[in-house]
N, C-alpha and C positions, 0 to 999 in steps of 0.2 A: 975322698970317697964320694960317689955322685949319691945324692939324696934322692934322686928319681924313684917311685915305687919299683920293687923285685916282681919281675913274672919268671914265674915256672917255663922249664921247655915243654914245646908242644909237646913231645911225646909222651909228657905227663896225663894227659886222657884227664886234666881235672879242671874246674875253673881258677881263673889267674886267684893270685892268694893277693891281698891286699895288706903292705908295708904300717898303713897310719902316717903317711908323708901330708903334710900340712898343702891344701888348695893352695895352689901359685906359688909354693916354694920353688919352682924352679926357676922363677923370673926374678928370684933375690939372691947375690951373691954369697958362695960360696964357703965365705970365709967369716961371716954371720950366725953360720950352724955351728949350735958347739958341738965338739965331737963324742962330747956323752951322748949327746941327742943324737948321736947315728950309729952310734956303735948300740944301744939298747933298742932303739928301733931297729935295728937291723940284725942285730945276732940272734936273739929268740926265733923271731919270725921266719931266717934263713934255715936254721937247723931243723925246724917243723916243716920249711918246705921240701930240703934235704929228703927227709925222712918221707912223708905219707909220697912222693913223686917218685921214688926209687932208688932216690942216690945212695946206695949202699953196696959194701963190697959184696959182690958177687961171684968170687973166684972159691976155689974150691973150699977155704977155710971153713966157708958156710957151714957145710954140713957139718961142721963139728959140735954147733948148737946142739943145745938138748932140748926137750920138749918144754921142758920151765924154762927155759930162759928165752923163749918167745918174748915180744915187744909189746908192751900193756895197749891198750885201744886208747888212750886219753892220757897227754900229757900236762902235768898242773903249770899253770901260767899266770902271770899277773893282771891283774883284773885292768878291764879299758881305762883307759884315759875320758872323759868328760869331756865336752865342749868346753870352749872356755866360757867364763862369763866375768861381767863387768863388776866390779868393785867402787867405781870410780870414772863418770862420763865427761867427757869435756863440756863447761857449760858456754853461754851466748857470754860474749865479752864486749866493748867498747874501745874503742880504741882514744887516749883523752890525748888532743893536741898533737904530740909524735910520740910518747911512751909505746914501746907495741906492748903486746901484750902476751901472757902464756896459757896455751891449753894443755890440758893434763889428764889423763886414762889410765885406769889400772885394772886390771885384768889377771886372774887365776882359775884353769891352768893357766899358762902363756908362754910357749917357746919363741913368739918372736909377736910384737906390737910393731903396727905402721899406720903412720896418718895419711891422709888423704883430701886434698882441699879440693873445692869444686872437679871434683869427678878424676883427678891426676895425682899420680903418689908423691908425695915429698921425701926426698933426697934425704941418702939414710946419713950422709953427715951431719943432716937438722935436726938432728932427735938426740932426747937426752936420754939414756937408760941405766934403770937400776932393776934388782932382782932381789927376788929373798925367798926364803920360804917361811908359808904356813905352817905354826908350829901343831896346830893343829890338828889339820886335813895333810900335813907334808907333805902338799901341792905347792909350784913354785907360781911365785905372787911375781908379774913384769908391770914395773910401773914408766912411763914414756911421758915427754913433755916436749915440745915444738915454740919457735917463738913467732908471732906474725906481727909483720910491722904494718903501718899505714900506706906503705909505697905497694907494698903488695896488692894491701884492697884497692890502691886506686888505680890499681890495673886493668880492674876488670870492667870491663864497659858494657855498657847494658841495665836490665830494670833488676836481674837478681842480686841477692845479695851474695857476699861470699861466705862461704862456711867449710865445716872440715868436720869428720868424723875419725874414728880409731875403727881401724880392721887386726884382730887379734886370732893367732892358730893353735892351735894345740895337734896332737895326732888325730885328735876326732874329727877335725875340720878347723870353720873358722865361723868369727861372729864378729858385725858389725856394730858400733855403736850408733847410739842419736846423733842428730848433725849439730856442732855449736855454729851459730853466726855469729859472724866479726863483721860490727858496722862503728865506719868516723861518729867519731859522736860531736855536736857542736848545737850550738843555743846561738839563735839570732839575736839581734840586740832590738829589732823593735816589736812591741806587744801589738797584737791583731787589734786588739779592744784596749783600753785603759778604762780607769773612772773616772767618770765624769761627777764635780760636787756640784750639790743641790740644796736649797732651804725647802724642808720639810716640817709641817706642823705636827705637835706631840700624839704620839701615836699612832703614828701613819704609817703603814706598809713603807719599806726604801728597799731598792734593789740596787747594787751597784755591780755594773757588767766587768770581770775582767776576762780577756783572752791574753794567754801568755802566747808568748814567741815561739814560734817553730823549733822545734828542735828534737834531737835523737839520744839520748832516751826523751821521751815527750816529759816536758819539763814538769816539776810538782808544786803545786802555788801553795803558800801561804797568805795571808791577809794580815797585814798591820794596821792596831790602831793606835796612833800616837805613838809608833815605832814597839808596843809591844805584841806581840805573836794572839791574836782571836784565838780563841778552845773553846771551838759551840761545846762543848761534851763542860765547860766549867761554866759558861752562860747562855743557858735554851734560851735566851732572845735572841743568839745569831744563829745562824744557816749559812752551812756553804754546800753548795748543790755540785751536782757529779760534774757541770760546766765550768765551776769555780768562780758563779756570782757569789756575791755575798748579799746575804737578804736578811734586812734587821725585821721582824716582825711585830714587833711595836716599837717610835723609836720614842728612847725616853730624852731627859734635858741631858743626862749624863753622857749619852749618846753622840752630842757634838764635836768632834775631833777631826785629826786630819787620816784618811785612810789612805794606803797605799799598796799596792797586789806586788805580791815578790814569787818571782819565778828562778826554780833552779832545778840543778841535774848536774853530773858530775863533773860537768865542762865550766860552768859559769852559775852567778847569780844575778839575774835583773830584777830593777826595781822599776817600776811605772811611775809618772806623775801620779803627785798624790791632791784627791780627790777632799775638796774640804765641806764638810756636811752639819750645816746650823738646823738644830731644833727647835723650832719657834715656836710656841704659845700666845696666839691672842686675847686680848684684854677680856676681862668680862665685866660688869656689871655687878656690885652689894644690891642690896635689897633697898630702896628706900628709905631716908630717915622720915623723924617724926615731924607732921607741918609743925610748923613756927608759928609762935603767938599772931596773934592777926595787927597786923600796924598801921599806924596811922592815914595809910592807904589804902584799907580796910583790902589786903591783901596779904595772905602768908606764903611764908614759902618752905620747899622741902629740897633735900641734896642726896647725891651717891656718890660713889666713889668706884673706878674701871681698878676692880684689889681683886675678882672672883672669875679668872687670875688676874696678876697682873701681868702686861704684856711683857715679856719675856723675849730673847736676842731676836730684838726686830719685829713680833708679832703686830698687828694691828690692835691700833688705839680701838678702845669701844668707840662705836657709836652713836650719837642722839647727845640730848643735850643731859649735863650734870646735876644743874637746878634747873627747879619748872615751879611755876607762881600761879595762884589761880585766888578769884576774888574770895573771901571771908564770910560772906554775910548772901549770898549767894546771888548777888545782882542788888541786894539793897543797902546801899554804907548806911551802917549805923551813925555816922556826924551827920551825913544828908538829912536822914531822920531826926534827928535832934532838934538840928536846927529848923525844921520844917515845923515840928514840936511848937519849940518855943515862937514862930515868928503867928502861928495858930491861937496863940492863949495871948500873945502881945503885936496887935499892932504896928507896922510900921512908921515912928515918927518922924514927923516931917522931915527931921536934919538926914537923917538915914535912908531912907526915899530919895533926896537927890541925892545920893551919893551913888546908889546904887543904879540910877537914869545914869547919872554921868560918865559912870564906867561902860554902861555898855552901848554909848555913844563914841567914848573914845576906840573901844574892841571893833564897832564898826567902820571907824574911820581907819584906823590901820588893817584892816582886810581891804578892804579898797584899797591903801597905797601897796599894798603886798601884790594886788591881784595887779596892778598897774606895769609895778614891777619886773613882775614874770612876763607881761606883754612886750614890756621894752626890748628887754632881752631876747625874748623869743624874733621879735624883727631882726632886730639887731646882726642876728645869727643866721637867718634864712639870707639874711643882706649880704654875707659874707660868704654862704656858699653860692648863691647866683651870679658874683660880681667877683670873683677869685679865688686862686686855685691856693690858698694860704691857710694851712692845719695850725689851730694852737693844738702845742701838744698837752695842755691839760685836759680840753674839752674829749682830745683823743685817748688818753686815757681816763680819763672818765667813760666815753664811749664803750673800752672793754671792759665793763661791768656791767652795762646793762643787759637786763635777761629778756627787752624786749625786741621786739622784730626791727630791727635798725639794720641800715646798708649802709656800706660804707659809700663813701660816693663813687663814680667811676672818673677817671684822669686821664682814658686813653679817647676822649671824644671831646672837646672842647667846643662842638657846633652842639651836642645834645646835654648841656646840666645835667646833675642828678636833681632829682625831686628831694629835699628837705624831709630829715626824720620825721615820724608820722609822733609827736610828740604826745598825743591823748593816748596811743597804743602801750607809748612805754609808761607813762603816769600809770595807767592803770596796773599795771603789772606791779608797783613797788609796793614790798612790804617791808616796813621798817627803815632803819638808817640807810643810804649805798653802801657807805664804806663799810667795812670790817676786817679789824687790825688779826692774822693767828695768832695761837696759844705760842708763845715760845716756851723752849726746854726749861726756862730758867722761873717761868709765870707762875704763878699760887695756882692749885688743882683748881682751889675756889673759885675762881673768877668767873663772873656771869659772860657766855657770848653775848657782844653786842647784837646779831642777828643768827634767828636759826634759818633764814633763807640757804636755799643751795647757791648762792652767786658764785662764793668760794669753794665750793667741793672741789676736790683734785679730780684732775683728769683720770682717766686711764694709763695705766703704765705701759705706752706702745713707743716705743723707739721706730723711727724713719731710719734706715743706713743706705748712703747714696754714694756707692764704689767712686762711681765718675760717670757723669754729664751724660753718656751713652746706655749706661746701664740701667736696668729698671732698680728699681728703690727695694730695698728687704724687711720685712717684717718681720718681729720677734713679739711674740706672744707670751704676755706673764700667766704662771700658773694662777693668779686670782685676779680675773680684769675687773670685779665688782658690780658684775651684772647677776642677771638670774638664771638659776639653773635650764629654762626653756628660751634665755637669748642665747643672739648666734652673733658672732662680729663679719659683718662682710668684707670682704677682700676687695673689694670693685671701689671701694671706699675713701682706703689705707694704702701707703705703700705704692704710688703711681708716680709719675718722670714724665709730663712732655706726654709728646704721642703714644708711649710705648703702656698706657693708662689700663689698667684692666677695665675691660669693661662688660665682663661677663659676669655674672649674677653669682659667683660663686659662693658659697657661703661653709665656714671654716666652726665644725663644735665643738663644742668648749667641753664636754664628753671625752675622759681619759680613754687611750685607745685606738680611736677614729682617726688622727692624724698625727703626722712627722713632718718637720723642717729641716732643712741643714741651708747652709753656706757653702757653695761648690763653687768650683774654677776649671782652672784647664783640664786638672788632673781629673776630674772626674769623682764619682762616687755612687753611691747605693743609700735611698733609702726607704724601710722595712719597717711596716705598722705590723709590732710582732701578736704570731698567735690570730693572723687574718690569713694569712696568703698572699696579700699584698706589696707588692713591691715594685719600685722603679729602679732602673739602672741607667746610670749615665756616663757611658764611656768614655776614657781621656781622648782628649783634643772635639769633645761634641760641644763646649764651652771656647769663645773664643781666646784665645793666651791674653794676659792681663784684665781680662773681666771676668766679675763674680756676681752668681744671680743666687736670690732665696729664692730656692725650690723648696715646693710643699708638695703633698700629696694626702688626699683626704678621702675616708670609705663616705659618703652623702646618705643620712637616715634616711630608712627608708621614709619616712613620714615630713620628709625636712623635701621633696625634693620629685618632680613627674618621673614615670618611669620607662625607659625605652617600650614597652611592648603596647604589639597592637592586633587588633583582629583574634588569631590563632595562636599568638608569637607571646611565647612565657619569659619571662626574666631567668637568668641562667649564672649571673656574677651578680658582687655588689658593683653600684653605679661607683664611681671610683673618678675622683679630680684630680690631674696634675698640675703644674705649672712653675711660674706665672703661662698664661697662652701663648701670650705675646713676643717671647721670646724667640730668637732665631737659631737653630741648631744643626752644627757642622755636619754630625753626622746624627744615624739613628738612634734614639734612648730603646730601651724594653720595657714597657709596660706588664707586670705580672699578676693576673686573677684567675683567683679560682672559681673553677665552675661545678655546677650538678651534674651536667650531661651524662647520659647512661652512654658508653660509646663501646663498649667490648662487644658490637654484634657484627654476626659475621658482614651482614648489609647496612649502610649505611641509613640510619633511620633518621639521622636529622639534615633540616636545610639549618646550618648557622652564619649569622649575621653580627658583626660588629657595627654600634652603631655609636655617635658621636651628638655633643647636646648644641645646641650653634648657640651664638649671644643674644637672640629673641627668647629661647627657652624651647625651638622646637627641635625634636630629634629627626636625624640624616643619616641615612646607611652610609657608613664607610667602604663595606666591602661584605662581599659572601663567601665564606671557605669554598674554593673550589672553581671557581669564577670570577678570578683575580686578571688583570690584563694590568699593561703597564702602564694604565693611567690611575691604579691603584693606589695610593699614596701608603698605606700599609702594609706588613705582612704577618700573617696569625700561625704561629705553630702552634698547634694542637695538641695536650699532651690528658692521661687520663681524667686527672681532677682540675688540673690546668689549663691554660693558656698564656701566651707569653707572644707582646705586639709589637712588633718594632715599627718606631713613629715617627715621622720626623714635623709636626705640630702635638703639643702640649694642651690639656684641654679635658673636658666631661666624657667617660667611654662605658659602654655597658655590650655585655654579650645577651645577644636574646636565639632563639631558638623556634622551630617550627616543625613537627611530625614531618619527613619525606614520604609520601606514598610509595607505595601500598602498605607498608609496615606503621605502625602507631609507633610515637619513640616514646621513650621513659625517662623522668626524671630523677636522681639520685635524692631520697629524702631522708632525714632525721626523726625519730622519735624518741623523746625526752621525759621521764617519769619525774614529776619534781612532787615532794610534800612539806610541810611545814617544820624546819630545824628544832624550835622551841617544843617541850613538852606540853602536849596538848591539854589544856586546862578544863575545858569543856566537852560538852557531848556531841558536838558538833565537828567535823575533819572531814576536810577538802583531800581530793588529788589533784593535778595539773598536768596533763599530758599535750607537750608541745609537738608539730608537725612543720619540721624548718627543712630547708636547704641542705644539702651533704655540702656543706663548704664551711672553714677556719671560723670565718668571720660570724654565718647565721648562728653557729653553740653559740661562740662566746658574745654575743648579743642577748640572748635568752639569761645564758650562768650570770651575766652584769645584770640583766631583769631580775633575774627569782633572787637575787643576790640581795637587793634593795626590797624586797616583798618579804624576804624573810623566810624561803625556800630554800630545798637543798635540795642536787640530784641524787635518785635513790640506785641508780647504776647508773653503766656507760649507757649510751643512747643506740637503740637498733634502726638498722637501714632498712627500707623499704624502698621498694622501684615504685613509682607511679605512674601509669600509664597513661597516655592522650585516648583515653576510650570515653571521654564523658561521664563516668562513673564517680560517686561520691566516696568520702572517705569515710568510714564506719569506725564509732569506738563501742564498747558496751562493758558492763561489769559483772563477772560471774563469781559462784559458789562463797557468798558471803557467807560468812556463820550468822544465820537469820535470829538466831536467839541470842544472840548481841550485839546482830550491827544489822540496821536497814539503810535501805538507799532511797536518798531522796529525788530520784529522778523518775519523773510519772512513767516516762517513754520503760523502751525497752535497751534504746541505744539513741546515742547522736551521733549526727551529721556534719561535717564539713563540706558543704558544697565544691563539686569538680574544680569552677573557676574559679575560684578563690584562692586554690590552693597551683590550679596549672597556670593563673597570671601572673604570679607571685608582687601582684600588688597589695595585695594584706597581710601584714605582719607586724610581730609572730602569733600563728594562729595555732590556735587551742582549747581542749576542753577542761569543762570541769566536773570531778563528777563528790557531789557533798555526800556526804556519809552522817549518820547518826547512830551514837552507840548507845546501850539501854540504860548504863550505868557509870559514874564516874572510875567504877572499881575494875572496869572492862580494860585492860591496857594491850591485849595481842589484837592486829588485824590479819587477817589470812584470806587473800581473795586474788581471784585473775582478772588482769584488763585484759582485751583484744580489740586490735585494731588491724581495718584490714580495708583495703579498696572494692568495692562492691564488683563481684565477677574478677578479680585481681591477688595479688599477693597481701601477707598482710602478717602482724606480728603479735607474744602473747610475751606480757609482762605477768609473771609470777611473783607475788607480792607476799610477804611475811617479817611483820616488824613491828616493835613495839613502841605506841607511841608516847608513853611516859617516857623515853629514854628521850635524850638530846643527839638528835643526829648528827654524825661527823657531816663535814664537808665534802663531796663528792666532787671536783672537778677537772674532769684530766683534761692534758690538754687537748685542744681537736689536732685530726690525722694530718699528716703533713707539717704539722707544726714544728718551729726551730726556733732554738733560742738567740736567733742572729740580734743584735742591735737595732734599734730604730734609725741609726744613721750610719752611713762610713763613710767618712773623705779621703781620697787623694787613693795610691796605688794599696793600702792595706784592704780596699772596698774588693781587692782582685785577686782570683784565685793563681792566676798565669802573670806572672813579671811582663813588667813591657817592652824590656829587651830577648825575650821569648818569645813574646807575642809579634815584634817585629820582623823576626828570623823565621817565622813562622809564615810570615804575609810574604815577606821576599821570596821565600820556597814557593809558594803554590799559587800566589797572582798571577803569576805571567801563564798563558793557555800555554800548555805542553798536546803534544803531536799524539800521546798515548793516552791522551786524557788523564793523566797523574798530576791533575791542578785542584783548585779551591771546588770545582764541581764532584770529587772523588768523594773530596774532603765533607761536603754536603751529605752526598748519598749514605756515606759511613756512618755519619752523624743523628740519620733521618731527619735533615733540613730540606731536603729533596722536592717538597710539593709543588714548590714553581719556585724554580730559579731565575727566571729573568729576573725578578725583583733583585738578586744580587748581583746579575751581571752588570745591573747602574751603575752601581757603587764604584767608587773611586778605588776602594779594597776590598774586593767580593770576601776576601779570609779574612780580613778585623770584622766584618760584619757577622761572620759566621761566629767569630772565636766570642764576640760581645752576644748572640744566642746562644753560645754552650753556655757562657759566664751564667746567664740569666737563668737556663734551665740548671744548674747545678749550685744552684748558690748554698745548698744545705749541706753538699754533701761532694763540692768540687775537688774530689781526688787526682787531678790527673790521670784516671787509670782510663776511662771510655774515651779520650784525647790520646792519649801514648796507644791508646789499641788501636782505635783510628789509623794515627798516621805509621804503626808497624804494616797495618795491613795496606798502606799503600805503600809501601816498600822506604819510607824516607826514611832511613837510619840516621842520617846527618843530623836531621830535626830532633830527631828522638839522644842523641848523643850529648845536643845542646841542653833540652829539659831535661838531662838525668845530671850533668853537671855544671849547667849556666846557674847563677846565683851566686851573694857571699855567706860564709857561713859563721 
């Protein structure tokens, strides 16, 4: 019997009557329907059509009805059937290795369930069904299950994924369920990031970065220490952040072990090299003991002992001396006196008279032969460097101890001698013994140093590494080189090979933050002073194959350093060091800084200028956006808060800026409400309102100031535009509560002068404005700052806080900012594989006749401003693909790359990134 809906004959004068036959049963074979389901569908509703359409006997017998047995108006019926609805949707599944897997739908009413994979039905021998009814509702329950293997998903080519839904009918219709996806599931085997171990002093912030390995479901880390499982929730000293560092917050001695980051998901579990982390403690200092009787050298002495702590795994020894002696009698010995006494009240007699001439006749005679002596010698020794090129090697070491001004001789000139140590320079210079034996492990704490001269102080702990003969020399910098917090180590110094010498002024601080180093080679790398914006990238094969250079990169204080701007032209980046300079590079690196620029106007309101520091110390325009010609040796893409420079010399770079006429342009700036953490003790309370730079690096230069000052931000910091009008920046304080807090500022507001603030050579600049309250029992403040550019824009900090309480910490991180690493080596630095990236350049190097080349590829990208610069290039598409790399380092999903090249029609490309890789 066909399941098709019943219509009436036309000559029924009524509208069609409607069966309840299920949407699209007729495209489902036949032999599917049960036949309860068509005979109850179908016999009620045929004999109601029968009947109201006229199909009745009409022949005479009619008239034999009586008046009651007329046909009632309404006959009783079974009530509708419902939609179906789901009981049971199919969820997202995994497919592990080749297990396939099963999805499942249940569905009540339900005459008939069918799946559905990416937009096509599945074959009704794939389905499994069972039935039942509700004993409840005595609605019939269909429940259906399908199996999907791996060969199936990897059939489908392209960026979706594959998925399936349940379509279910009953007579009232039909109703679709949610869509499950079915995706391969697989865990890469190498970790993006690992941990890197470190010696950290007791109590010190540690962060150890881990990035797990690719993979589908995204893998879920754990952190071992010493192989057991961390539970921040059973010890608040650890932290694991939504990135999955680990961040010990104080570390304690206990704290010393091996860590290790474990990644898993349903596929696999990896384990990372494990990261080994000593907590050191250095030495301190007891208190002094009590001096020592005064003795016979009418001198006592006193001692301590390095116990307050004692240095602990590897800490540094105290320093300064253990015992220290000072005279007794305080410049006058008591036996001097005595006998000065007695020789006062007695006479010297004759016998004792000459005795006492005769010693100091002989004391004279032997200074004469002593002073003779030293003269012999002294020829002796001038004789031997005039007259031959013959080193004893005692005199030569003895040479290196002396702390005076001595040269060694020179050997490469035999027509010119050296001139003879300046031997009165270095006499004068000694204090005490030359030699001095160290303390060995094994020597009594007690023991007096022979000398407290520095002759013997350890060097600095700086390692030379000298790849080979060709390469320049690498530097590695200890986290304590043993200088002062305001020295800086120069690099022009340290770390130089032969010609290839730095000889540029640069200068490297010792200010955590500021800079990164790594160790790079062929492969390439990335590296990221994080929480600035700063970054370098250094694409594979820009290093030549078996040579390895230390690369650094440094933000230069501002106060450490001149500043590109001049005239009109304001600072707009941190000044920013790469290198070494001197190095030669295959192809371009990227240089990445952020900038202030206000650039969202419809016109073009700045002239900018990359400029570059030379090895005198004077600044040279590299280039102007926009008036680039191919003797440019740069190129600047310009991006909101960014910039990003591909270079091909290493070296000092700063972006500076200048109003374009007729429009004034605006710089992006910061303002920063900081107050005093501590509970205010006094009547006295400051505020501190800073005016920095819209860029990573100027916050967090401030938050590391008020950080050491003993401030805390009192909110996130508002933006202001500041315009090139000349106009000064205005702060002022309003509606104090005068009957308990005055303000100690005569004025009415301060000033920060225009140029101060548009040359950005002074910084960080800021007010202050002192408060006085009437009473120590006063604890709420309640008052408005505003700050505003005079005839300008301008902002209102609304204040209410009490400052007996201890203020939390306030410091988010700045915009833009990403928890990338300080360094990456080799291909994990890249978001694109290098055999993608290859197939990528073979595709679209070579000029195509429809323009579908590396130039499409540009315009797609917005790398478009001047292409000639990439027509040099040996690979105009690696040069492109090492600019996406650079602008997408936070956030490099493949998706504006695959959109890209769908929208130039490459399929092929786009078939390789969806399945080139191992998994």
């Amino acid at each position: 019997m066909n399941s098709r809906a019943f219509k009436p004959a036309s000559s029924c004068g009524q509208r069609p009557c409607r069966t309840g036959a299920p949407l699209g049963a007729e495209a489902q074979p036949k032999k599917m329907r049960p036949l309860r389901m068509q005979r109850d569908q179908i016999a009620g509703p045929l004999v109601l059509l029968l009947l109201v359409c006229g199909f009745v006997a009409s022949d005479t017998e009619s008239s034999d009805y009586s008046e009651a047995e007329v046909l009632p108006d309404s006959f009783p019926s079974a009530p509708a059937e419902p939609l179906p609805e789901f009981l049971l949707e199919p969820e997202d599944a995994f497919i592990v290795k080749n297990r396939p897997v099963q999805l499942r739908c249940r569905a009540s009413p339900a005459t008939q369930i069918y799946f559905k994979c990416n937009g096509e039905w599945v074959n009704q021998n794939d389905h499994v069904t069972r039935e039942s009814l509700d004993q409840l509702t005595g609605l019939v329950v269909r429940e259906v299950d399908i199996s999907v293997s791996r060969t199936q998903v990897e059939e489908l080519f392209g960026l979706e994924d594959y998925w399936c839904q349940c379509v279910a009918w009953s007579s009232a219709g039909t109703t679709k369920s949610n869509r499950a996806y079915v995706r391969i599931a697989y865990l890469r085997k190498n970790f993006e990031q690992e941990p890197l171990g470190r010696e950290v002093r007791l109590e010190q912030e540690v962060l150890l970065q881990c990035r797990p390995p690719e993979g589908m479901p995204a893998a879920e880390v754990d952190w071992l220490k010493n192989e057991d499982i961390i539970d921040p929730s059973q010890d608040s000293n650890f932290l694991i952040t939504i990135d999955h560092d680990l961040i010990i917050k104080q570390a304690r001695l206990s704290d010393t072990a091996n860590y290790t980051c474990v990644a898993r998901n349903v596929v696999a579990r990896r384990r990372s090299s494990t990261a080994t982390l000593i907590v050191y403690v250095d030495g301190g200092w007891t208190e002094w003991a009590k001096w020592s009787a005064c003795g016979t050298e009418c001198t006592h002495w006193r001692s301590r002992e390095c116990q307050a702590p004692p240095p602990i795994n590897g800490g540094k020894h105290c320093s300064g001396s253990m015992m220290e002696s000072k005279n007794c009698t305080e410049g006058l010995c008591a036996r001097n006196k005595k006998v000065s006494i007695e020789h006062a009240s007695h006479p010297l007699s004759p016998g004792m008279g000459v005795a006492v001439y005769t010693g100091l006749v002989v004391a004279l005679l032997l200074t004469v032969v002593m002073a003779l002596g030293v003269g012999v010698l002294a020829y002796r020794r001038r004789c031997r460097h005039l007259h031959g090129d013959i080193t004893d090697s005692s005199s030569a070491l003895t040479a290196a101890f002396h702390p005076g001004n001595y040269k060694a001789p020179r050997q490469d000139n035999p027509l010119h001698p050296s001139a003879p140590p300046d031997l009165t320079a270095t006499a004068g210079a000694f204090r005490g013994p030359l030699f001095s034996l160290p303390q060995g492990i094994n020597d009594s704490p007690h023991k007096i140093p022979m000398t407290t001269s520095p002759l013997l102080d350890p060097l600095p702990s700086l390692k030379i590494k000298v790849y080979n003969s060709s390469t320049l020399s690498s530097l590695e910098l200890p986290a304590d080189m043993g200088v002062g917090d305001g020295e800086i180590l120069s690099l022009k110094s340290v770390g130089t090979v032969g010609r290839e010498r730095e000889f540029h002024s640069h200068t490297l601080s010792r200010e955590p933050g500021l800079s990164t180093s790594a160790t790079l080679g062929h492969l390439g790398g990335r590296l990221t002073i994080p929480n600035t914006g700063v970054s370098l990238l250094v694409p594979p094969g820009t290093i030549p194959q078996g040579k390895f250079y230390e690369m650094y990169l440094i933000i230069n204080k501002w106060d450490k350093t001149t500043l590109p701007s001049e005239g009109s032209q304001t600072v707009l980046s941190p000044v920013v060091s790469c290198g070494p300079s001197s190095m030669l590079l295959n192809r371009p690196v990227v240089l990445t800084l952020p900038h202030c620029a206000q650039l969202d106007t419809p016109t073009p309101d700045w002239t900018l200028t990359l400029k570059t520091q030379t090895h005198q110390g004077a600044w040279e325009e590299v280039l102007t956006v926009g008036e680039e010609t191919l003797s440019s040796p740069c190129y600047l893409q310009l991006e909101e808060e960014c910039c990003h420079v591909l270079m091909e010399q290493l070296g000092t770079y700063g972006l500076v800026g200048q109003s374009c006429p007729p429009r004034p342009a605006c710089k992006r700036l910061q303002l920063a409400l900081f107050a005093p953490r501590a509970p205010c003790l006094s009547l006295d309370y400051s505020l501190r309102i800073y005016c920095i730079h819209d860029t990573p690096h100027a916050l967090k230069e401030v938050l590391d100031l008020e950080r050491s000052l003993g401030g805390v931000l009192l909110e996130d910091p508002k933006p202001l535009f500041f315009k090139d009008s000349y106009h000064n920046l205005r702060l002022s304080i309003h509606d104090i509560p005068h009957n308990h807090w005055r303000s100690k500022l005569l004025a009415k507001y301060q000033e920060i002068p225009f140029y101060h603030i548009w040359s950005g050579s002074q910084r960080p600049l800021h007010c202050t404005f002192s408060l006085e309250r009437a009473s120590l029992a006063v604890s709420q403040l309640a008052c408005k700052i505003c700050v505003r550019q005079v005839e300008g824009e301008g902002q209102i900090f609304q204040l209410h806080t009490d400052i007996q309480e201890t203020l939390p910490p306030h410091s988010p991180l700045p915009s833009g900012s990403t928890c990338l690493p300080s360094s990456q080596v080799g291909p994990y630095a890249f978001r694109l594989p290098d055999s993608i990236r290859q197939k990528i350049c073979a595709s679209l190097d070579a000029p195509s006749a429809r323009g579908c080349d590396w130039r499409l590829l540009a315009r797609s990208l917005g790398f478009d401003r001047y292409l000639n610069y990439f027509a040099t290039k040996p690979s105009p598409t690696g040069v492109l693909l090492d600019l996406w790399e650079a602008c997408h380092q936070g956030d490099a999903d493949l998706v504006s790359l695959a959109t890209a090249l769908e929208e130039m029609g490459k399929s092929e490309v786009l078939v390789v990134m969806t399945t080139d890789g191992d998994c």
